[in-house]
C-alpha positions in Angstrom: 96.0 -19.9 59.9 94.3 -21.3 57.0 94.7 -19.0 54.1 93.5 -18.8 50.6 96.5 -18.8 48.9 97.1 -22.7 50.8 93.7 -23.9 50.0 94.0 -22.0 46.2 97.1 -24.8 45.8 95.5 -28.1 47.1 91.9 -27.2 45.6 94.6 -26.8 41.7 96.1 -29.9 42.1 93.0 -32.0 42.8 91.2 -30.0 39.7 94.7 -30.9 38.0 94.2 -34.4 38.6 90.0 -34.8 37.7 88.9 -35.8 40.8 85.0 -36.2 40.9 83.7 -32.7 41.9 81.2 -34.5 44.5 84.6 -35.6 45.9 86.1 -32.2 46.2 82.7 -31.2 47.6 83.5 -33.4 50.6 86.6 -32.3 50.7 86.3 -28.7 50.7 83.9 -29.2 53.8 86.4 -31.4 55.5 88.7 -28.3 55.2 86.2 -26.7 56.8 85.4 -28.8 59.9 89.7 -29.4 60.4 90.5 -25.2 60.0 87.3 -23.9 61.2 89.0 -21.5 64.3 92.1 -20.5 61.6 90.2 -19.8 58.7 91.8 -16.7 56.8 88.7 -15.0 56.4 84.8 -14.9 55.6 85.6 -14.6 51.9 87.8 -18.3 52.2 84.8 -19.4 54.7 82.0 -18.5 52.4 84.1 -20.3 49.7 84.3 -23.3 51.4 80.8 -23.6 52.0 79.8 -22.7 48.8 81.9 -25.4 47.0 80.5 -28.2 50.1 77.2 -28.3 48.0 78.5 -29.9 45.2 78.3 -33.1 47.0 74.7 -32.3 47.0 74.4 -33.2 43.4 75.1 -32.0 39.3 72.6 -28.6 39.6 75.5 -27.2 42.6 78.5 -28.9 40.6 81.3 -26.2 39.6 83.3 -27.2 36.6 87.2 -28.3 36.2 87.1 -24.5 34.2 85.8 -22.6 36.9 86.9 -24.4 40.0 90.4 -24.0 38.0 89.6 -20.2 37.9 88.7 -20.0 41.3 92.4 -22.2 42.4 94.4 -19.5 40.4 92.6 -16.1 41.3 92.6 -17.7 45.3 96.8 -18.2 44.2 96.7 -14.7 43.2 95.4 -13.1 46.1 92.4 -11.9 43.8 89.2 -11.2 45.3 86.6 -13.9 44.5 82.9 -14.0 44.9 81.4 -17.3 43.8 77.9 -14.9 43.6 79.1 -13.0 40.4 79.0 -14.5 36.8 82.9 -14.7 36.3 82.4 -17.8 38.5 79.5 -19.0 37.1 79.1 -20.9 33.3 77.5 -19.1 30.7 73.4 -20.3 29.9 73.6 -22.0 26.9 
């Protein structure tokens, strides 16, 4: 099984080491594609998906803040819904 605790780690250290979000985009689908029959839950699936699109380009890009955020709550074992504004940057 593929929880979200595991994927909370490996998506820290690559925020921990900068790597372009488009990058972890890519990534975070590839997770996808390799665990899709062991995925924890809908939560970690929905997660997964969500962060894909910031391959898509800037407007879906997540930043190092927030994808941080998301690494430690997932650690945790806090609930997280990329849909509320704790995971979403205040409009300037």
């Amino acid at each position: 099984m593929y929880t979200r605790i595991q994927f909370g780690q490996e998506l820290k250290s690559k925020v921990e080491r900068r790597e372009d979000v488009t990058v972890i985009g890519h990534w975070t689908y590839s997770i996808y594609l390799k665990y899709i029959n062991e995925i924890e839950d809908r939560v970690l699936d929905n997660i997964l998906l969500t962060l894909n699109t910031m391959e898509d380009g800037p407007e879906f890009a997540f930043s190092y803040k927030i994808l941080n955020k998301i690494a430690d709550d997932l650690i945790a074992g806090k609930d997280v819904d990329l849909n509320s504004d704790e995971y979403r940057e205040p409009n300037l």
